[in-house]
C-alpha positions in Angstrom: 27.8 25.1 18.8 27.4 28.4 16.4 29.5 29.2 13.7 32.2 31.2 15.5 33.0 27.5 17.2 32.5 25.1 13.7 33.5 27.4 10.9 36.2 29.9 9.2 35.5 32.1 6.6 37.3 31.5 3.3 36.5 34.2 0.5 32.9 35.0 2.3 32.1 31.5 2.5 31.7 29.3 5.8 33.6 25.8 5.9 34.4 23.2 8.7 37.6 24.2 10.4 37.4 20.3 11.3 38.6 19.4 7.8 39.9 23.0 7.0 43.1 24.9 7.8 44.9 27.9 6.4 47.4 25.6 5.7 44.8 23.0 3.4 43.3 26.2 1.7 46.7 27.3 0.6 47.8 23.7 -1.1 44.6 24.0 -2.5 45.3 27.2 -3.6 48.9 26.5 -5.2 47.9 22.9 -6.0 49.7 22.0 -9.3 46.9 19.8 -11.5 47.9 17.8 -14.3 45.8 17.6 -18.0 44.9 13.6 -17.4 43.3 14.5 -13.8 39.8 13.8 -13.5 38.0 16.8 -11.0 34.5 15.8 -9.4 33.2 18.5 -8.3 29.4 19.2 -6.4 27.2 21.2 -4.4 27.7 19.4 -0.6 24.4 16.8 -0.6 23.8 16.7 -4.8 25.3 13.1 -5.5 29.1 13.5 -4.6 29.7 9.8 -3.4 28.0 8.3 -5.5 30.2 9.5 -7.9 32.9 9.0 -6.6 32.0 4.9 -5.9 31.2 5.1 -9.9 34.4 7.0 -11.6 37.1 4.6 -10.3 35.2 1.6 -11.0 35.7 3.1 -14.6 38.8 3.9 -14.5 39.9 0.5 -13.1 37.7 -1.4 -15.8 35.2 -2.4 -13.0 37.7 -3.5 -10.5 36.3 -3.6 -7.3 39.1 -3.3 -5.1 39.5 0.5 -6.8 36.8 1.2 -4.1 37.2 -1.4 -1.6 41.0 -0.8 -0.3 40.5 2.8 0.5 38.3 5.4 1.8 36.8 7.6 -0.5 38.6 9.9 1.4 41.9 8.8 0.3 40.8 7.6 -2.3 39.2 10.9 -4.1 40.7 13.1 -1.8 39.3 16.6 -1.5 42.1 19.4 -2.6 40.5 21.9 0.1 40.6 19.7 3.0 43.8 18.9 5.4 43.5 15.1 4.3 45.3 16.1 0.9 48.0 17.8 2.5 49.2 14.7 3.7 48.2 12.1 0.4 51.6 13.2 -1.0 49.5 13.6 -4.4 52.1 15.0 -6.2 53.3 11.2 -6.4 50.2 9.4 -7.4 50.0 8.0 -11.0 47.4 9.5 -13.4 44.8 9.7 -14.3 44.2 11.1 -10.5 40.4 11.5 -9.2 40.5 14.9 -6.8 37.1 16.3 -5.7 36.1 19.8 -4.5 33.5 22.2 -3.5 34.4 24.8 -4.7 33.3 27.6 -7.1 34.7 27.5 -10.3 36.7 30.7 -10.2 38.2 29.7 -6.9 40.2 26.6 -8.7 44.0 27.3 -8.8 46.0 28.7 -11.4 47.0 25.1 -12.7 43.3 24.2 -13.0 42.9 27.3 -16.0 46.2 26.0 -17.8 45.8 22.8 -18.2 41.9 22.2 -18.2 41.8 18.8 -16.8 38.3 16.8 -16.8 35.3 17.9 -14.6 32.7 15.7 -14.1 29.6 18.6 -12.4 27.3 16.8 -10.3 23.7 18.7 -9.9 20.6 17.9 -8.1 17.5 19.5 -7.3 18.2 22.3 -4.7 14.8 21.0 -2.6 16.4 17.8 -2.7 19.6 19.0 -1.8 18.1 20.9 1.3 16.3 18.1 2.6 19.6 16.0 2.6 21.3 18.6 4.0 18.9 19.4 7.1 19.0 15.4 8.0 23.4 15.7 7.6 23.8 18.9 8.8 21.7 17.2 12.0 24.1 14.3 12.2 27.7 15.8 12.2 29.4 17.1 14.7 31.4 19.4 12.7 28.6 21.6 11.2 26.0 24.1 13.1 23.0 21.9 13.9 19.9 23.2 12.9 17.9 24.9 15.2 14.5 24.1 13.2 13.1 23.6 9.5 12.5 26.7 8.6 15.3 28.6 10.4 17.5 26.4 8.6 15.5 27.0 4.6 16.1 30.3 5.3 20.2 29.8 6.2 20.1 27.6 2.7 18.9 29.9 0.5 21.0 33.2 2.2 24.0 31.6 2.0 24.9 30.9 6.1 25.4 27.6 5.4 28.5 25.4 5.6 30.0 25.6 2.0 27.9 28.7 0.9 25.0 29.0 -2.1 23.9 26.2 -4.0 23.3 29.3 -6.5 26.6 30.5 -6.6 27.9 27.1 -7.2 25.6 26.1 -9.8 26.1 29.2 -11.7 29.9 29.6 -10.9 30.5 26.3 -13.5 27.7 26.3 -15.7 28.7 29.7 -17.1 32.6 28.2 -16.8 30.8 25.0 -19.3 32.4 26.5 -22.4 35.3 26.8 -21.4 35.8 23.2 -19.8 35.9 19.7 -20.9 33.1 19.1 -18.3 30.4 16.2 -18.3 27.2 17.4 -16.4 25.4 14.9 -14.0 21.8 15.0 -12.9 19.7 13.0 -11.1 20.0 10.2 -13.9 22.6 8.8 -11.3 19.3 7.9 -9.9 16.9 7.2 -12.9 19.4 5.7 -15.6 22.4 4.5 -13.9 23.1 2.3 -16.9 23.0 4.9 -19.4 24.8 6.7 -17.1 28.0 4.4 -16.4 27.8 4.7 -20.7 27.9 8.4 -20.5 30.9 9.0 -17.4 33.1 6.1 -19.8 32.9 7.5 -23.0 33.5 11.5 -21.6 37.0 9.9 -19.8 38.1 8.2 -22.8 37.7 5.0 -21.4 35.0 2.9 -23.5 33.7 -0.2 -21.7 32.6 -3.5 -22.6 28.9 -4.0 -22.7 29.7 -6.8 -19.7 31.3 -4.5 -17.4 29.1 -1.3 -18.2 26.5 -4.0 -16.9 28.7 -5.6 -13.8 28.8 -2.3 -12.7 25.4 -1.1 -13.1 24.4 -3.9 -10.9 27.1 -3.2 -8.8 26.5 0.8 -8.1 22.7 1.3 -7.2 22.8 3.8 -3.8 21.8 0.5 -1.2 24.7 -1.7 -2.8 27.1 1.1 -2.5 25.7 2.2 0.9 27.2 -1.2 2.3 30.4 -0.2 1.5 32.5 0.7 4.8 35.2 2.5 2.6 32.3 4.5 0.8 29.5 5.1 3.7 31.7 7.0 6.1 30.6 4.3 9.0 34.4 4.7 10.6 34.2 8.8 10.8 33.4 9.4 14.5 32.5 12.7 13.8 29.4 11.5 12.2 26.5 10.4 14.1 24.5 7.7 12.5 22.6 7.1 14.8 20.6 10.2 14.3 21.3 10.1 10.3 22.8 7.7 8.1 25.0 9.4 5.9 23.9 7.5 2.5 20.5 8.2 3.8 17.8 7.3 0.8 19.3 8.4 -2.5 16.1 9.1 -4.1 14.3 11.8 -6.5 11.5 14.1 -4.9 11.9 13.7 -1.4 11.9 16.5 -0.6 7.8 16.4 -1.3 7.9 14.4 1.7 9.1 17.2 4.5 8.9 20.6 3.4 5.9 22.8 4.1 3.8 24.0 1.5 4.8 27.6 2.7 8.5 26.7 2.8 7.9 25.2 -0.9 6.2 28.7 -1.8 9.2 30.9 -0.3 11.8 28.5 -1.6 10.3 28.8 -5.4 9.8 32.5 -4.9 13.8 32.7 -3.9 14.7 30.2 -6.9 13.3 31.9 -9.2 14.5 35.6 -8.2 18.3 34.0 -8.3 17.7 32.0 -11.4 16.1 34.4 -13.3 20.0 35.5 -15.4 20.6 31.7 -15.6 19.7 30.5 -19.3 19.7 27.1 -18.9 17.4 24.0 -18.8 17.3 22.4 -15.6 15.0 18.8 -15.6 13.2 19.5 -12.4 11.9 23.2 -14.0 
């Protein structure tokens, strides 16, 4: 299927019209946040999950069943999709967990007043890519690639579902002034520990060493890939057969299936649209 069949076009950006309606954009769009909500927000493929298994578990003092009674669907609900509409969030107690792709200056009027708590999940865009070929592969609601490179060159042009990792990247760390935002990198991966530290003490909610370390043992990527409310197993509209969707969770894979000439036009692109960015990134 192309695009015509998969996608609509909201603000010169593609997104599934399988999760997306003009009626979800709109909530979205007039949603009403409150200053105690806690907004995860990502690139598609840079960690999203992950986080979202590890912020309630926080919030909850390391319960488990904060992850285990509901998918992360429900559960950290995503304000641009239709599943929101219908989560009567309006009614949930705070602190409430919400979740988007979006670009920072596409958050609703609330979101400017009231500054509420971003957590900005990053990873490296070659990392990103390669998750994203294997996914965008394995769902039924996104344009399958037709091959490697055709699809490199979609990624970095912006024909992809959910746009430019560029734009997104730079749309909140130029917002980071302005935000009580926590930024995330691929020490999700390398220092979970440290990590779980970090996530508490930015949402106010300091931890006892014992849980900080229950839940480190409990959140590595394999032990939360086994979670049916987390790994999207019920969703018919993924295809696991082809691709799991917690598919390995680790640093540099990328090295693994891109071409040395893809590498050499995706570094020549990266550094043309990163050239206005002044910023440290860890994989620079």
């Amino acid at each position: 299927m192309t695009e015509a069949d998969l996608y609509i076009l909201y603000k010169g950006m593609y997104v599934p019209n399988y999760f997306h309606t003009v009626q979800s954009l709109k909530y979205c769009e007039e949603f009403s946040f409150r200053p105690d909500d806690v907004l995860i927000t990502t690139y598609p493929k840079s960690g999203t999950t992950w986080t979202k298994e590890i912020v309630p578990l926080i919030l909850s003092g390391g319960d488990p069943a904060s992850v285990e009674t509901l998918p992360n669907l429900d559960r950290t609900p995503w304000l641009e999709e239709t599943q929101a509409c219908k989560l009567n969030l309006e009614d949930r107690s705070s602190p409430r967990i919400l979740t988007t792709h979006l670009l920072y200056h596409w958050l609703p009027p609330s979101f400017f007043e009231v500054k509420p708590k971003v957590i900005y999940v990053m990873r490296n865009p070659k990392d990103v890519f390669t998750s994203a070929f294997h996914f965008f592969g394995m769902c039924g609601h996104l344009v399958s690639p037709s091959s490697q490179t055709d699809f490199l060159h979609k990624f970095l042009n912006r024909k992809v579902a959910y746009g430019s990792w560029f734009d997104h990247v730079k749309s909140w760390l130029n917002a980071e002034d302005k935000l009580q935002m926590i930024i995330i990198y691929e020490e999700i991966i390398m220092d979970l520990k440290n990590l779980v530290t970090r996530i508490a003490k930015f949402l106010g909610k300091p931890l006892q060493a014992e849980i900080i370390e229950n839940l480190t043992d409990r959140c590595p990527f394999n032990n939360m890939k086994k979670n049916k409310m987390s790994n999207y197993s019920t969703l018919e509209i993924m295809d696991q057969t082809k691709s799991e969707f917690l598919r390995k969770g680790i640093v540099g894979d990328w090295k693994n299936q891109i071409t040395t000439a893809e590498v050499e036009y995706f570094d020549h692109i990266y550094k043309e649209k990163m050239k206005d960015v002044n910023y440290k990134f860890i994989w620079d």
